[in-house]
C-alpha positions as CSV (number, residue, x, y, z in Angstrom):
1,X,0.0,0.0,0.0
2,X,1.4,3.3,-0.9
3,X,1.3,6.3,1.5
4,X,-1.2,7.9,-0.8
5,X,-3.1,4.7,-0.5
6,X,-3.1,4.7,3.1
7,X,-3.9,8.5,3.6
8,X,-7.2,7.9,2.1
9,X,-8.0,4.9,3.7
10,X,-7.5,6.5,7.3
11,X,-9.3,10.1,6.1
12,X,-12.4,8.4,3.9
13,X,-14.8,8.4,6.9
14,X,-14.4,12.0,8.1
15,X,-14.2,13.2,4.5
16,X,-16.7,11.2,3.4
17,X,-19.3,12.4,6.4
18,X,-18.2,16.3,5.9
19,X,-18.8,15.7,2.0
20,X,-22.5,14.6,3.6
21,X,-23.2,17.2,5.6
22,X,-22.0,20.1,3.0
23,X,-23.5,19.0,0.0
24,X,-26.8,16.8,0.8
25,X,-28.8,19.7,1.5
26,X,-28.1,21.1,-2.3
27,X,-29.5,17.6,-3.7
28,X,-28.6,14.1,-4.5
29,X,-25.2,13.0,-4.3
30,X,-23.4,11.2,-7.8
31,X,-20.3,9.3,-7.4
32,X,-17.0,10.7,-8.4
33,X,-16.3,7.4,-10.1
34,X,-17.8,4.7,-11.3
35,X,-16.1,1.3,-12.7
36,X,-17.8,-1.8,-14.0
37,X,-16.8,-5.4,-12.9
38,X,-17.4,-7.9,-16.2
39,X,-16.5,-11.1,-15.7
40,X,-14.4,-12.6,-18.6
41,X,-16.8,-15.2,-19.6
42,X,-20.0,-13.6,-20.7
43,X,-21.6,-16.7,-20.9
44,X,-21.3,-16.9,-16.8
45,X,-24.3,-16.6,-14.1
46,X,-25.4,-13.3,-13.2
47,X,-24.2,-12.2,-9.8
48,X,-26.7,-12.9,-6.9
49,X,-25.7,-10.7,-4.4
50,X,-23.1,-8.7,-3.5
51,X,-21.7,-7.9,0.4
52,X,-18.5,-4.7,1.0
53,X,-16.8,-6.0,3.6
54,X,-16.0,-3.6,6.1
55,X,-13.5,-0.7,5.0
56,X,-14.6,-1.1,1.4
57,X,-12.0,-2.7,-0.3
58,X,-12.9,-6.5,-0.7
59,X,-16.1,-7.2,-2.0
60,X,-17.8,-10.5,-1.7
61,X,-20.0,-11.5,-4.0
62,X,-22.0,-15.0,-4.7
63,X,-23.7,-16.2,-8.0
64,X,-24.2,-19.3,-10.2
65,X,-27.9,-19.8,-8.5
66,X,-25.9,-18.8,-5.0
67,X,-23.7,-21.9,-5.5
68,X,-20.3,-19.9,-5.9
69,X,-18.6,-17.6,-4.1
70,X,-16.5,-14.1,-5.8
71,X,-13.9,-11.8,-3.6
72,X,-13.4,-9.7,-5.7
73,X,-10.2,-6.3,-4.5
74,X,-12.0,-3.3,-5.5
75,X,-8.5,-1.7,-4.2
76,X,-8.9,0.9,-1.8
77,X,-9.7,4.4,-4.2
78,X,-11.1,5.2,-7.3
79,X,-7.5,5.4,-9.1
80,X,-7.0,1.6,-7.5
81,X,-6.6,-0.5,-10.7
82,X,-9.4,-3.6,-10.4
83,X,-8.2,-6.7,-11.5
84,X,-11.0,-8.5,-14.2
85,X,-10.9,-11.9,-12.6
86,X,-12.1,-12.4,-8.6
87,X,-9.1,-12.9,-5.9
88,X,-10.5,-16.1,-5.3
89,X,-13.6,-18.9,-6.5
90,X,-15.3,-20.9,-4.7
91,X,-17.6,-23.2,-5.9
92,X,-20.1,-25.2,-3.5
93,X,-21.6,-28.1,-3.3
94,X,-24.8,-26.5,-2.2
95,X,-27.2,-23.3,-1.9
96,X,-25.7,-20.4,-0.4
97,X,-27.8,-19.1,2.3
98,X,-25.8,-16.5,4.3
99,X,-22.3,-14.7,4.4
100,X,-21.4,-12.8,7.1
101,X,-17.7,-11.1,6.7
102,X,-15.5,-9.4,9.3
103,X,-11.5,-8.3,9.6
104,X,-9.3,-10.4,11.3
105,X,-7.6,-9.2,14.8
106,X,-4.4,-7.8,12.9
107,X,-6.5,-6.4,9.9
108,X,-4.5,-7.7,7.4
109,X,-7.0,-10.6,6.4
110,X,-10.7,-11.5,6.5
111,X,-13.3,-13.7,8.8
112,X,-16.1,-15.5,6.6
113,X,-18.8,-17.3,7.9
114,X,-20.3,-19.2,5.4
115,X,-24.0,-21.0,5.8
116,X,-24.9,-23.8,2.9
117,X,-27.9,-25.6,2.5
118,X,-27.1,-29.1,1.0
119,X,-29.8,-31.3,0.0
120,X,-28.6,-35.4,-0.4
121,X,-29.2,-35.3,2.7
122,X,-30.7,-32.4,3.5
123,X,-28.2,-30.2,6.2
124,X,-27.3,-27.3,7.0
125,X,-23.4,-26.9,6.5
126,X,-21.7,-23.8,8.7
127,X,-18.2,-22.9,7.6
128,X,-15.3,-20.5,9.5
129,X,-12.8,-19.0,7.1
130,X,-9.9,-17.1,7.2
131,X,-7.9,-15.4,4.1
132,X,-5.5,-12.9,3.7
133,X,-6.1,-11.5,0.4
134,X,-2.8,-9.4,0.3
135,X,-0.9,-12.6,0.0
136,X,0.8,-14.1,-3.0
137,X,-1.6,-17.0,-3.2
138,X,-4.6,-15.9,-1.3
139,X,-7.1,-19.2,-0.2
140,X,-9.5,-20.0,2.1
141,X,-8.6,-21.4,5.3
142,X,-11.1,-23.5,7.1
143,X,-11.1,-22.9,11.2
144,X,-14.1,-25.0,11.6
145,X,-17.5,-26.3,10.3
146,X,-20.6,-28.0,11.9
147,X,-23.1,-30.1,9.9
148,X,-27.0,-29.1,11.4
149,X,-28.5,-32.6,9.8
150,X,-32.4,-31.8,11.0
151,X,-35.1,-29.1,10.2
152,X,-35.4,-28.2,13.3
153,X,-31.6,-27.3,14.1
154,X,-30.6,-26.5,10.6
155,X,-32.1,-22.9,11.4
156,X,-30.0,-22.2,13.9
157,X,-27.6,-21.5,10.9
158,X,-29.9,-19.5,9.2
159,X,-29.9,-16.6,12.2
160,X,-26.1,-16.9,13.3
161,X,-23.8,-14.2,14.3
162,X,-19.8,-13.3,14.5
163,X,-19.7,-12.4,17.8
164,X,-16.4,-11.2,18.3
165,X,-13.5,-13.4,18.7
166,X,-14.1,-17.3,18.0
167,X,-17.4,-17.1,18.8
168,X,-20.3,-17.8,16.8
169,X,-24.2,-17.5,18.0
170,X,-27.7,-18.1,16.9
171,X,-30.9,-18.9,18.0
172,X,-33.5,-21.4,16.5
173,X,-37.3,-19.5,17.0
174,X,-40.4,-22.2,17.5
175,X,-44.0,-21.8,18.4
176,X,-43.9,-20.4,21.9
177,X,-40.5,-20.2,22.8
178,X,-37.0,-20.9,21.5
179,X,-33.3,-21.6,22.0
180,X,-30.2,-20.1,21.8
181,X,-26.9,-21.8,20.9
182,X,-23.2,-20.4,21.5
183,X,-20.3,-22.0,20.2
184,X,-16.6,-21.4,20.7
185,X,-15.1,-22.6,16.8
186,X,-11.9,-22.5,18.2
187,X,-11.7,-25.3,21.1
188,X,-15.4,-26.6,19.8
189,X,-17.4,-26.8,22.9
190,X,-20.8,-25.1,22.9
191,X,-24.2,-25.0,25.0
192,X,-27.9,-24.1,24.5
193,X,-30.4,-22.7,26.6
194,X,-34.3,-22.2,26.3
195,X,-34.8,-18.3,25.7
196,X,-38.7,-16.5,25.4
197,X,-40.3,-16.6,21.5
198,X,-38.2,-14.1,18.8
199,X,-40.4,-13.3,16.1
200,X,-36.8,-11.4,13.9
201,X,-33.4,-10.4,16.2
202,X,-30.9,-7.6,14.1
203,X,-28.0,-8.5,16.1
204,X,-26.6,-10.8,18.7
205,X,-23.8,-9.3,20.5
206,X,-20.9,-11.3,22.8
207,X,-20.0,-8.2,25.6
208,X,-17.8,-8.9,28.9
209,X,-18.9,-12.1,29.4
210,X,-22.3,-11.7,28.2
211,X,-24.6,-12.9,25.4
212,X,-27.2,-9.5,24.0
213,X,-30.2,-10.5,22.2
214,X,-31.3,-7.4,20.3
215,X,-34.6,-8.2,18.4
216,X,-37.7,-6.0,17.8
217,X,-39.3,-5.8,20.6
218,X,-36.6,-6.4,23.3
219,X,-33.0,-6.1,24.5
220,X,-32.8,-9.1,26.5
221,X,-28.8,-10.4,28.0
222,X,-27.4,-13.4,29.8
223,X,-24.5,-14.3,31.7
224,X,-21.7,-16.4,29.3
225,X,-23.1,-20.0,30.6
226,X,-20.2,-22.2,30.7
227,X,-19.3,-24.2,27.4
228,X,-18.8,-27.7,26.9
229,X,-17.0,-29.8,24.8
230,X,-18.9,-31.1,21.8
231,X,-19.3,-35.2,21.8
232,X,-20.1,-37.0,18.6
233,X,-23.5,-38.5,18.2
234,X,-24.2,-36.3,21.1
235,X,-26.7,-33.4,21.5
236,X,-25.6,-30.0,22.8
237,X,-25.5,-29.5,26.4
238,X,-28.2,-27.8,27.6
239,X,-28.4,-25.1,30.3
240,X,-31.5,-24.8,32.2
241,X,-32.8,-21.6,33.9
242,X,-29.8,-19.9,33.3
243,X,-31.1,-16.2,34.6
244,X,-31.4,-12.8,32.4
245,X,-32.5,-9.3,32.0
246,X,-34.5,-8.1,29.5
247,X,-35.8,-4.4,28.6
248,X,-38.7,-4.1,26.0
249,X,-38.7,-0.8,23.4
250,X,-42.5,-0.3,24.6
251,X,-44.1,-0.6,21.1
252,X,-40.9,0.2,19.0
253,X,-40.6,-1.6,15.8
254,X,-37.2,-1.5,15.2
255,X,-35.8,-1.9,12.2
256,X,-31.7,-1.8,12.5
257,X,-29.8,-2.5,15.3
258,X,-26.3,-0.5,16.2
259,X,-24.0,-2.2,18.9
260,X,-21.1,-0.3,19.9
261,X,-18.1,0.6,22.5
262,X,-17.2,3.5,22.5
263,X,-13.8,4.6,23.4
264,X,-13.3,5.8,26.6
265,X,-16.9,4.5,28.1
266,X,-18.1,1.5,30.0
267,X,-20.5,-0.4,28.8
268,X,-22.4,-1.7,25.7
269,X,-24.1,0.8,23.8
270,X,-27.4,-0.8,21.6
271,X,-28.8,2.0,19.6
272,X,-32.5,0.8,18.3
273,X,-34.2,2.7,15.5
274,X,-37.9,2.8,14.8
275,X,-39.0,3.7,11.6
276,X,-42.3,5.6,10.4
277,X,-43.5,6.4,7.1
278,X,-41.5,8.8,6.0
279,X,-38.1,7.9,7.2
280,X,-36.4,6.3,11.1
281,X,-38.3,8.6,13.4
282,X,-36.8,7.6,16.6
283,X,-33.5,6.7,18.8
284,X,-33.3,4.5,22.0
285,X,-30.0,4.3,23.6
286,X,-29.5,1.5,26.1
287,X,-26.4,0.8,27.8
288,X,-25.4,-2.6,28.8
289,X,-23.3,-3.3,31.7
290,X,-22.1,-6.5,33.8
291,X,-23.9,-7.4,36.8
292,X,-24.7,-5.4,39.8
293,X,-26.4,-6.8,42.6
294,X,-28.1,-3.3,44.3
295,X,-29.6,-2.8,40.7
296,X,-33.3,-3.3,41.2
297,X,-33.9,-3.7,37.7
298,X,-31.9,-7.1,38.1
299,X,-34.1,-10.3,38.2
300,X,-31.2,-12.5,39.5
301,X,-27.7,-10.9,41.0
302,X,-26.1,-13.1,38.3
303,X,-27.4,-11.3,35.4
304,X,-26.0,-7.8,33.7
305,X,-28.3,-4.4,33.9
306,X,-29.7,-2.3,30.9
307,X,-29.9,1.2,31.3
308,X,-32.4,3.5,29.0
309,X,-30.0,6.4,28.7
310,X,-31.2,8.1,25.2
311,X,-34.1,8.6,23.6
312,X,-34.8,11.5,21.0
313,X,-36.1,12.0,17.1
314,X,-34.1,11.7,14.5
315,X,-34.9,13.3,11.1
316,X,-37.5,11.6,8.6
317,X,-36.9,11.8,4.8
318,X,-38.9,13.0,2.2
319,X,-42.6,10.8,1.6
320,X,-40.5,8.3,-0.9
321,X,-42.1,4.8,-1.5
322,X,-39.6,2.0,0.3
323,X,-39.8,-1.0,-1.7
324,X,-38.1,-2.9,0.9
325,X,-36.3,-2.1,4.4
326,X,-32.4,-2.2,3.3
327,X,-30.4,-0.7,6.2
328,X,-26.9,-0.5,6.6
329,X,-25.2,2.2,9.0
330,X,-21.5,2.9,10.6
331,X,-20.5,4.9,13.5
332,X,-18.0,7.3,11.6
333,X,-16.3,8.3,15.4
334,X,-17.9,8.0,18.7
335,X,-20.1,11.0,18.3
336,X,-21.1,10.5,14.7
337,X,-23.2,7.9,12.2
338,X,-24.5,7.6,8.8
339,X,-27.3,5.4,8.0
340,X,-28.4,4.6,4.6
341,X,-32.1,3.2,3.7
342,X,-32.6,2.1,0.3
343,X,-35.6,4.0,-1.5
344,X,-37.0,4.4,-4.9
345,X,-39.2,7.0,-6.9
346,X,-40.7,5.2,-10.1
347,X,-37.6,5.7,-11.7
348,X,-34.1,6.2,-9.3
349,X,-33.0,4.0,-7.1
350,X,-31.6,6.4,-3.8
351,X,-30.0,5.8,-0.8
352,X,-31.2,8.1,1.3
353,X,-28.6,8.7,4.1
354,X,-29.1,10.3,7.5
355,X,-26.5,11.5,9.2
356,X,-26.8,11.5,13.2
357,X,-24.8,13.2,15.8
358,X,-24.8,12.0,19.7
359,X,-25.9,13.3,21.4
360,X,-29.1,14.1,19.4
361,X,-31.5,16.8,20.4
362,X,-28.4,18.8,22.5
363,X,-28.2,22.2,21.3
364,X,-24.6,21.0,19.4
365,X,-26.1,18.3,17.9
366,X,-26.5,18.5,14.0
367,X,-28.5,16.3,11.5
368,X,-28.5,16.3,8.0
369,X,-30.7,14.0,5.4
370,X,-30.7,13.5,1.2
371,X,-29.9,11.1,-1.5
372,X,-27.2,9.0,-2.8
373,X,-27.7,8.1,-6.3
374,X,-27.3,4.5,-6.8
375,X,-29.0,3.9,-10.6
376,X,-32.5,2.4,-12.2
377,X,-34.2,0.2,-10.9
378,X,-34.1,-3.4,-12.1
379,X,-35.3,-4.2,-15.8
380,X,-37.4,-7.3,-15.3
381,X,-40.1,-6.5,-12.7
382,X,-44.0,-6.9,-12.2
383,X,-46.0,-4.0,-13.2
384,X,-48.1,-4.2,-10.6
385,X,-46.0,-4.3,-8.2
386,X,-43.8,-2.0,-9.2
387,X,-39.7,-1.0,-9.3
388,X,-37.4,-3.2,-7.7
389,X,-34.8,-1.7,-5.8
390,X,-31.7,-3.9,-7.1
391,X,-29.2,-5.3,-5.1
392,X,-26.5,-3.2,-3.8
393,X,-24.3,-2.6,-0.5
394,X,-22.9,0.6,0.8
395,X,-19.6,1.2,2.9
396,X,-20.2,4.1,5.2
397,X,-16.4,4.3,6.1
398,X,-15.0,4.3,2.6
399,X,-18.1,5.9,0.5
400,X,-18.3,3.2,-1.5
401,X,-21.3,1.9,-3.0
402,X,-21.4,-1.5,-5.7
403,X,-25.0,-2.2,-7.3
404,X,-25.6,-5.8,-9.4
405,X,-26.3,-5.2,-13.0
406,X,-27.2,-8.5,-14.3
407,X,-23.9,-10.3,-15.6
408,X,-21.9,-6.7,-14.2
409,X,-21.2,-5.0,-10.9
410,X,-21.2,-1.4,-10.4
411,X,-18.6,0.0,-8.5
412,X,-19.0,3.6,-7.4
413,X,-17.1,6.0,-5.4
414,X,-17.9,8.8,-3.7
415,X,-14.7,10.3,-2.3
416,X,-11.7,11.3,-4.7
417,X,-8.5,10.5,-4.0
């Protein structure tokens, strides 16, 4: 990486937020650059779906009926030169179902977590990699896989979550109740435990010893159970009565979840986001924190404490039809975030980006709200029910957004060099 390289990659999040906050209020933002990703057989698949990985540069991409997967180095600017074939293929054996991506500890590489549904016999296949693209031959390392072979347990893979460090999470939802499942890839022991009914949780969080459940209606947090060593032929020990707290959003239906540390503070911050209409109309703040036995919102000593510590309107967009909720968002610094919905007109596709500053409604506080242009809306769709927004996924760090084009990917910047 050149210094050039590495000055933009360190100043893209504060230029691209004051770019934001200068120039959304005189319209809708167009990239600076935009570059197309062909792939050299035109006879291929077209892309399914398409992921930025966090930091923008490495873009993972599946396609072939979700039965291969493209990571693709989009470099880390405009002026980056894009190579025309992927870093690496991978071709499974199966239907792709999920791909959750992460940097490793020394940020050199990339975490994958990999979910396949195979069907002779039908399982559920979860896969860790690791890969360090920057290497002369970059391939996919596999830490660890487990093999769900039931319906019922299968969808644990189907909600799992990176949490942090060699631990993966997920819960399996069933008429009236549910579990939850932890697993340590690393030394493969695990455990379960019976937690209330989850209609849809945004994010499952691993904080100082403690498991968050974040879903729609409810924060809800455990102790870390102990974990056992996985047995063969075996089920998953199970951990009965195991004590939490929970907090609900009183009617909230939230729609993206935020979990963050900042630097400098104690505790877990969960930031909740309830939409109306015409854009996210509300912030809840809640703060996470281990046990304390004199809290009296504690329903065993054991179990951590959630503090209501925010709440406060944010600003709504423009009355723009939402053909579906696409959210994606990024804490730019510990006072700062920009949150992107995806949004159509009839004829543009937008993301319309809110900026936020903490803490909201303070007589510093500033807010600003427009459009990023991302492009049409898909070709083939059904007249009555109207444009599809196509696929796309937006870095907030880097300004970067990539859009599927059929056979193509779009890849456009918004930040010069």
């Amino acid at each position: 990486m050149s210094v050039r390289q590495l000055e933009h990659a360190v100043t893209a999040p504060t230029r691209f937020l004051r770019r934001l906050l200068q120039d959304l209020s005189a319209g809708n933002i167009r990239p600076v650059s935009t570059r197309i990703l062909s792939p050299p057989d035109l006879t291929s698949s077209p892309i399914n779906d398409v992921k930025l990985v966090t930091g923008g540069r490495l873009l993972i991409a599946t396609a072939a009926g979700y039965q291969e997967l493209q990571i693709w180095d989009l470099g880390f600017s405009p002026a980056s030169v894009i190579s025309p074939r992927p870093v690496l293929v991978k071709r499974t054996n199966g239907r792709i179902q999920k791909v959750l991506a992460q940097t490793t500890a020394d940020s050199l590489g990339i975490m994958l977590l990999v979910n396949t549904r195979l069907d002779m016999p039908p399982q559920s296949l979860l896969e860790i990699y690791e890969m360090y693209p920057g290497s002369s031959d970059p391939v996919l390392h596999r830490l660890a896989s487990w093999k769900f072979p039931n319906d019922a347990l299968k969808r644990y893979a189907s909600t799992v979550h990176i949490c942090g460090p060699h631990v993966v999470a997920g819960y399996l939802t069933r008429t009236g109740g549910g579990e939850m499942l932890v697993w340590n890839y690393m030394d493969n022991t695990a455990t379960k435990w019976d937690i209330d009914y989850v209609s849809h949780s945004d994010e499952i969080n691993v904080y100082d010893g403690h498991i968050i459940l974040t879903g729609e209606d409810a924060i809800t947090v455990w102790k870390m159970p102990v974990l056992h060593a996985r047995i063969p032929g075996v089920d998953v020990h199970k951990e009965q009565d195991l004590p939490y707290t929970s907090i609900d959003h009183e009617g909230l239906k939230a729609v993206h979840i935020s979990h963050r540390q900042p630097r400098g503070l104690n505790g877990l911050h969960v930031d909740v986001f309830d939409p109306s209409d015409d854009g996210l109309a509300q912030l809840r703040r809640y703060v996470v924190l281990r046990a304390l036995g004199d809290d009296t919102t504690i329903i065993d000593p054991r179990a951590p404490s959630i503090h209501p510590v925010f709440q406060g309107e944010s600003p709504t967009s423009e009355e723009i039809q939402s053909d579906e909720d696409h959210y994606s968002s990024a804490w730019i610094s510990d006072r700062e975030m920009v949150m992107v919905r995806a949004e159509h007109d009839g004829y543009l596709v937008h993301a319309s980006v809110i900026v936020l500053t903490d803490p909201l409604g303070s007589p510093r506080s500033k807010a600003a709200h427009g459009l990023i242009w991302v492009g049409p809306p898909e070709e083939n769709f059904d007249f009555e029910e109207g444009p599809k927004i196509p696929r796309f996924t937006f870095c907030p760090v880097s300004g970067r957004v990539c859009v599927i084009d059929g056979h193509e990917i779009r890849v456009m910047d918004y930040l010069s060099v």
